[in-house]
C-alpha positions in Angstrom: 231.8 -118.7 17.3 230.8 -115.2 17.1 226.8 -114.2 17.5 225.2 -113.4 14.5 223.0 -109.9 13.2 220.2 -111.8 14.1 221.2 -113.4 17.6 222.6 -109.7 18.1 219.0 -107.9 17.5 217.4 -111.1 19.4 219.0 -110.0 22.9 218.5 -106.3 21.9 214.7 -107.0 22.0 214.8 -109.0 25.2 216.6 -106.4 27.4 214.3 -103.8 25.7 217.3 -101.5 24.6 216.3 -100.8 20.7 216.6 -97.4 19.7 218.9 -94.3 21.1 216.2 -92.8 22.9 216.8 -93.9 27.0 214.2 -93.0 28.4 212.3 -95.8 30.5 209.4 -97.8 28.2 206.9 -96.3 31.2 207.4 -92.9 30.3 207.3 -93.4 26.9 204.0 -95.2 27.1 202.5 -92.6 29.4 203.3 -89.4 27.0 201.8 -91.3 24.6 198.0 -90.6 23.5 195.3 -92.5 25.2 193.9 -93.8 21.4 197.3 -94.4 20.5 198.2 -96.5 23.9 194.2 -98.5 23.0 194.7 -98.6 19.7 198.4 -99.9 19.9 198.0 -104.3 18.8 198.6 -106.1 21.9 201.3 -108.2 22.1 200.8 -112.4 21.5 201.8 -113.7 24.9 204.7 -115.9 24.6 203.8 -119.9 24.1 203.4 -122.0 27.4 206.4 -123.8 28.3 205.3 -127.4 27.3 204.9 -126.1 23.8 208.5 -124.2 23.5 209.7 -127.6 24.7 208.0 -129.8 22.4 209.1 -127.5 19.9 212.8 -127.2 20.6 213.1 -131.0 21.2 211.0 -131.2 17.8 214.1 -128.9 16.3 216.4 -131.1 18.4 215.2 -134.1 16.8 215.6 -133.0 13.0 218.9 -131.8 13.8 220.1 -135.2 14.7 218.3 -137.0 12.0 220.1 -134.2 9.4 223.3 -134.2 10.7 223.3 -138.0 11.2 225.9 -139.6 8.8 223.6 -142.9 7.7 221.2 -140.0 6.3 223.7 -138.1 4.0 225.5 -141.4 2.8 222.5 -143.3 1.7 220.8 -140.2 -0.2 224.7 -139.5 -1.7 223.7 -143.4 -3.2 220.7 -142.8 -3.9 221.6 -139.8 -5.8 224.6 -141.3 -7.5 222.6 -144.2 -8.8 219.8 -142.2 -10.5 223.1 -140.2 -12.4 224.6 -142.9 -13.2 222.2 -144.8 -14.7 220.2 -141.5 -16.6 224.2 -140.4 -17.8 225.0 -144.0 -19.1 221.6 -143.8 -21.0 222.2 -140.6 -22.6 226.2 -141.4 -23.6 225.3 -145.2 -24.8 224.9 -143.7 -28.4 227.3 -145.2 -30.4 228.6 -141.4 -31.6 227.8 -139.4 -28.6 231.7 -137.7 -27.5 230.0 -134.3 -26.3 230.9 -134.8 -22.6 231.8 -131.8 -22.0 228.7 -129.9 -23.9 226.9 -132.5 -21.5 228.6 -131.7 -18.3 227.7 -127.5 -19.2 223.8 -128.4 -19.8 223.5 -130.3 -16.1 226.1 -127.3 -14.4 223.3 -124.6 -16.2 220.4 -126.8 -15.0 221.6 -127.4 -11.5 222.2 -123.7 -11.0 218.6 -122.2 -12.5 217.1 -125.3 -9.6 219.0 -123.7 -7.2 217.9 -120.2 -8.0 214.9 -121.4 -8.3 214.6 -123.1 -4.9 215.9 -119.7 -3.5 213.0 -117.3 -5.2 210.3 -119.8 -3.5 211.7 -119.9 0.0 212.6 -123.6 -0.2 216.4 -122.9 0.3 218.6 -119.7 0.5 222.1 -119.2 0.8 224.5 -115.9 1.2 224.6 -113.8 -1.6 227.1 -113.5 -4.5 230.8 -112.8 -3.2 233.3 -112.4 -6.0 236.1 -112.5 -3.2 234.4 -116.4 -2.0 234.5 -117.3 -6.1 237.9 -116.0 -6.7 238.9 -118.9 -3.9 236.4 -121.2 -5.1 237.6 -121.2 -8.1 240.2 -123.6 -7.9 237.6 -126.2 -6.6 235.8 -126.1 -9.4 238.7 -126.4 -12.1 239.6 -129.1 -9.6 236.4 -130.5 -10.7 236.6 -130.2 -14.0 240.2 -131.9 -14.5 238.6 -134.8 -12.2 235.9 -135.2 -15.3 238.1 -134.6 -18.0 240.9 -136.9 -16.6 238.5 -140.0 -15.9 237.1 -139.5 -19.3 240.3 -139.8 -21.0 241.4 -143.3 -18.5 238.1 -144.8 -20.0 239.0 -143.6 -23.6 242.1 -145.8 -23.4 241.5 -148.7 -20.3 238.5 -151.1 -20.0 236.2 -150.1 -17.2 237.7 -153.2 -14.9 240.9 -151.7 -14.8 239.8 -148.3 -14.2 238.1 -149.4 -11.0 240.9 -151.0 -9.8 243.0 -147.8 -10.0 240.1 -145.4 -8.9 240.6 -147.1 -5.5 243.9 -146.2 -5.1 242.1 -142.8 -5.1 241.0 -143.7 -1.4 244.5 -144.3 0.1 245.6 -141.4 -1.0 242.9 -139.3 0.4 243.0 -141.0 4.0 247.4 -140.4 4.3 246.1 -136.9 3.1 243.6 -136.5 5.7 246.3 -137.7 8.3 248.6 -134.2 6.8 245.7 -131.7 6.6 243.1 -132.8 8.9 245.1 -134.8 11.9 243.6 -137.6 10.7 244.4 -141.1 12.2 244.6 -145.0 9.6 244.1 -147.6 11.8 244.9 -151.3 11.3 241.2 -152.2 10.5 240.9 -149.3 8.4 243.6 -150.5 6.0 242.2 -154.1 6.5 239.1 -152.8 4.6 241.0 -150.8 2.0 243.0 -153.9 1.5 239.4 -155.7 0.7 238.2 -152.9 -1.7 240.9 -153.3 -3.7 241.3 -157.4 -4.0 237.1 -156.9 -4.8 238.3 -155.3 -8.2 241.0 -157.5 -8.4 238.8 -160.4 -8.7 236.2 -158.4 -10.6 239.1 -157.8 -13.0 240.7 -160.9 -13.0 240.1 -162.0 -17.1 241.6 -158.0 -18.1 244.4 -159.0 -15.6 245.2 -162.2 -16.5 244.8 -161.1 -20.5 247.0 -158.1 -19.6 250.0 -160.3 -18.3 250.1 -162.7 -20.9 250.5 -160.0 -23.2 247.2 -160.4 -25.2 246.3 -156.9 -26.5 243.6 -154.6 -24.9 241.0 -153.6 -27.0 240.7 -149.6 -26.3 237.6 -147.8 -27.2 240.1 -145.3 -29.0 242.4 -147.4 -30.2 245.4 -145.9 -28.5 248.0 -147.4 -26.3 247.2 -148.8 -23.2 250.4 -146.8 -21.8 248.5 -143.5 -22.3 245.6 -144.5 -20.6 247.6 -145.5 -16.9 249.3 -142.0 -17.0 245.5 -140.3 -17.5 244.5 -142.4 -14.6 247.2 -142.0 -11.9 246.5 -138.4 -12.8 243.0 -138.7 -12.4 243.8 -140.5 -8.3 245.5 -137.5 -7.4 243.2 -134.8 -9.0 240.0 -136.7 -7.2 241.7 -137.1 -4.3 243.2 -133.3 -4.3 239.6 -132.3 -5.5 238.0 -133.6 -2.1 240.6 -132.4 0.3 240.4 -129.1 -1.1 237.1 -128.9 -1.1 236.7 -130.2 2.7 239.5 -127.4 3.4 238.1 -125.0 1.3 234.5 -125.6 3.1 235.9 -124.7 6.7 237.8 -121.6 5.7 234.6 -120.2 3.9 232.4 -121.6 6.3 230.0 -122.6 3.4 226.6 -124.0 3.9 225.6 -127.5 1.4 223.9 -125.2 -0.7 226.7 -122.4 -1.0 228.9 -125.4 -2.0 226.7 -126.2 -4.6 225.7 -123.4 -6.0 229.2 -122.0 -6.5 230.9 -125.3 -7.4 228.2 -125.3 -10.4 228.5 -122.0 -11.2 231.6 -121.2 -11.3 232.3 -125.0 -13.2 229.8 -123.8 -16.3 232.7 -121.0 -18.4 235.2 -123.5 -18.1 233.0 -126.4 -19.0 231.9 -124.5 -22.1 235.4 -123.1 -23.1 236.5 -126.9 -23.2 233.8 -127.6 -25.3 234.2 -125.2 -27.8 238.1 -126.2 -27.7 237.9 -129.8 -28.1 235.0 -131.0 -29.1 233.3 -130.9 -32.5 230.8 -128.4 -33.2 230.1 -129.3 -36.9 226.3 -129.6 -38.1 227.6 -133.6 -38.7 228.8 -134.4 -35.5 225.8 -132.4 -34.0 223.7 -134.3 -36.5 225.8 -137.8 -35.0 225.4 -136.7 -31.7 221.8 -135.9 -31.5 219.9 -138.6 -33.6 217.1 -136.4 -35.1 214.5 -139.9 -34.1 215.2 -139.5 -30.2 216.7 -135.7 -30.0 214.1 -134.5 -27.7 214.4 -137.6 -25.3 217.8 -136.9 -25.1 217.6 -133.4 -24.3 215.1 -134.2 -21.6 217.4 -136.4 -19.9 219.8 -134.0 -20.1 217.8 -131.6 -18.3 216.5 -134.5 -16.0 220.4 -135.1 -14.9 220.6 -131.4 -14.5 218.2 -131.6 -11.9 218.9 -134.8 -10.8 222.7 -133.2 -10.3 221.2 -130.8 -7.4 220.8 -133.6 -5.3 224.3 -135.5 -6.3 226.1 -132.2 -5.7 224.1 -131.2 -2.5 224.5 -134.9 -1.3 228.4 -134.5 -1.9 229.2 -131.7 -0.2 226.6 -133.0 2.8 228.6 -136.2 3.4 231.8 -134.8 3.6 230.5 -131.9 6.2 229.0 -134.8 8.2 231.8 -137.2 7.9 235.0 -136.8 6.5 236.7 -137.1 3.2 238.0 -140.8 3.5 234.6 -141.9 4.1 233.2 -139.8 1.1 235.7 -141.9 -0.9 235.0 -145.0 0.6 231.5 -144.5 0.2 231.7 -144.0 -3.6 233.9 -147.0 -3.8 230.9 -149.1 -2.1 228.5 -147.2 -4.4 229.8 -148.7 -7.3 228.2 -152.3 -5.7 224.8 -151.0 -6.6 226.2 -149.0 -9.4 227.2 -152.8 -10.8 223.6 -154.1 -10.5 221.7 -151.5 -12.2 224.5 -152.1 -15.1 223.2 -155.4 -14.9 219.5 -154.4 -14.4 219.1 -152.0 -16.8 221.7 -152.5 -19.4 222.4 -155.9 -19.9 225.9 -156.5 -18.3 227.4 -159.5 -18.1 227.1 -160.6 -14.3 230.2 -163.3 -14.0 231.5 -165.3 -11.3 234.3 -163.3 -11.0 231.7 -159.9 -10.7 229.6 -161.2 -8.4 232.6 -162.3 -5.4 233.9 -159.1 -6.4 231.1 -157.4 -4.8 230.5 -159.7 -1.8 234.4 -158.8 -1.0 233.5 -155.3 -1.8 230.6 -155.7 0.7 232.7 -157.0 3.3 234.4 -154.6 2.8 232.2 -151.7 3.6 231.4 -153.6 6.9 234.6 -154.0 7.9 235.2 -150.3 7.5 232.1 -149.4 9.0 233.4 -151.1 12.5 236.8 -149.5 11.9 235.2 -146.4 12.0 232.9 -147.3 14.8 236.1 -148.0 17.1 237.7 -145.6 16.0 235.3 -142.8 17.3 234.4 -145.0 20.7 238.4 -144.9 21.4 238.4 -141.6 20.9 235.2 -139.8 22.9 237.0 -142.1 25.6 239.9 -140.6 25.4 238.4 -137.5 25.1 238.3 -134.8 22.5 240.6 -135.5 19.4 243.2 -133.3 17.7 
């Protein structure tokens, strides 16, 4: 990697070369005045060596703990829960079909937190390229066709069998890894994808069993139940084209977390909005249905609560994936929905069945089995030595 400005100026200073003038620093100090030469701040002598060590094994330290991948994943839960459950509360109404409207407040939100962040000196990132957003772009459509996609599979499949086929989500992203990245599917690996997906089979098992013997599935639309496998399959490949891309995407650019989010959430906020205003209904009535005039204000407040709630979802995101790799991003969200499940049941009354509850302990199993794929997969390879 190239040095940067700064590294640049940083050796300028220490061979004492700054300016165009070459003449020695002695004879520039000695034509000086005498008041100028006392007057002249002294400079702070540099900090003993014990300290510069404590403080670059202090700097050490963080970066291990930062770039450590148990940190990213359990904050990318963390965050996911707290969305999850603060989005199911604000769509539970019984007429609430603004998703989109929705998605556009939490984008605008996100963003002025990030700005914000940036004006106090909590964060900064590089400044506004329109050549890095013309590229970007395509992420965040990407993104946007992952949303609208899902949300039509749940207009027309119960949420069992929507599971089941988000997981084929994860296969494809792994044999995608293994063309774009070098990537390598071991035996264990598929082992554990072959648990994640007999979890939601047995979490599933009464839609299944109703859906063989023919007995109709109730849609929240209505529609047929046809229409709703074509959104999904379509939603597997846009999700898993949407995290490749993005992981791609990432090491071209060479974005930071907070470049990632900023322009995923920016750039996502027209298109958001132009599908509103195309799709959805803007008439005083369905406002009026949408936003009950008894709890209006709580639901706008949770809408701007998710939009700053979303900072640490999208930042989370895009840290896993740096840290790790795509497959495990997907896998990870897959494992997610295991606590996802029990604030369903915690907070919203779900039913918590037999058939739920060895769903997750499979899922669970799961998770651990692929965690010691992984494991062995990187001990066989810092043995062999570096990979691909």
């Amino acid at each position: 990697m190239s040095e940067s400005k700064a590294d640049y100026t940083l050796a300028m200073n220490n061979d004492g070369e700054i300016g165009t003038d070459t003449k020695p620093q002695h004879d520039l100090e000695s034509s000086l005045p005498l008041l100028d030469r006392a007057s002249r701040p002294t400079a702070a002598p540099p900090p003993p060596p014990s300290r510069r060590s404590s403080e670059m094994q202090y700097r050490s330290a963080t970066d291990r703990i930062l770039n450590h991948s148990a940190l990213p994943v359990f904050s990318y839960c963390v965050a996911s829960i707290l969305m999850t459950v603060v989005n199911k509360y604000v769509v539970s109404g019984s007429h609430f079909n603004m998703n989109f409207l929705l998605l556009a407040i939490q984008s605008t939100v996100c963003v002025g937190c990030v700005a914000a962040c940036k004006h106090f000196d909590v964060i900064s990132y590089r400044d506004w390229d329109t050549n890095d957003a013309r590229k970007w772009f395509p992420i965040s459509f990407l993104l946007v066709c992952v949303i609208y996609t899902g949300s039509k599979s749940l207009q027309f499949l119960t949420i069992p069998i929507y599971t089941i086929f988000k997981n084929l989500t994860i296969v494809i992203i792994a044999y995608g890894e293994v063309l774009w990245f070098g990537g390598h599917v071991t035996g264990l690996t598929l082992i554990s994808f072959a648990l994640m997906v007999v979890s939601s089979l047995v979490a599933a098992s009464s839609d299944i069993a109703n859906f063989l013997s023919g007995t109709p599935i109730v849609t929240k639309a209505g529609g047929a139940s046809s229409a709703g496998y074509l959104w999904m399959f379509a939603n597997c490949f846009v999700s898993a084209g949407f995290v490749l891309a993005m992981r791609k995407r990432i090491k071209i650019t060479n974005f930071s977390d907070w470049d990632t989010l900023r322009y995923n959430n920016l750039l996502s906020i027209p298109v958001l909005a132009f599908f509103s205003l195309l799709v959805e209904d803007w008439s005083s009535e369905s406002l009026a249905a949408n936003f009950p005039e008894e709890n209006r204000f709580a639901l706008l407040s949770l809408m701007a609560f998710s939009g700053a709630a979303a900072v640490g979802i999208s930042f989370c995101t895009a840290w896993v994936i740096r840290t790790t790799s795509s497959t495990t991003f997907s896998m990870v969200g897959a494992l997610n929905k295991l606590p996802v499940a029990a604030s369903g049941i915690l907070f919203f009354g779900d039913a918590a069945t037999v058939a739920n509850v060895v769903g997750i302990l499979l899922g669970f199993v799961a998770g651990l089995v692929y965690a010691a794929a992984k494991s062995a997969q990187k001990a066989a390879q810092s043995g062999a030595g570096p990979s691909r």
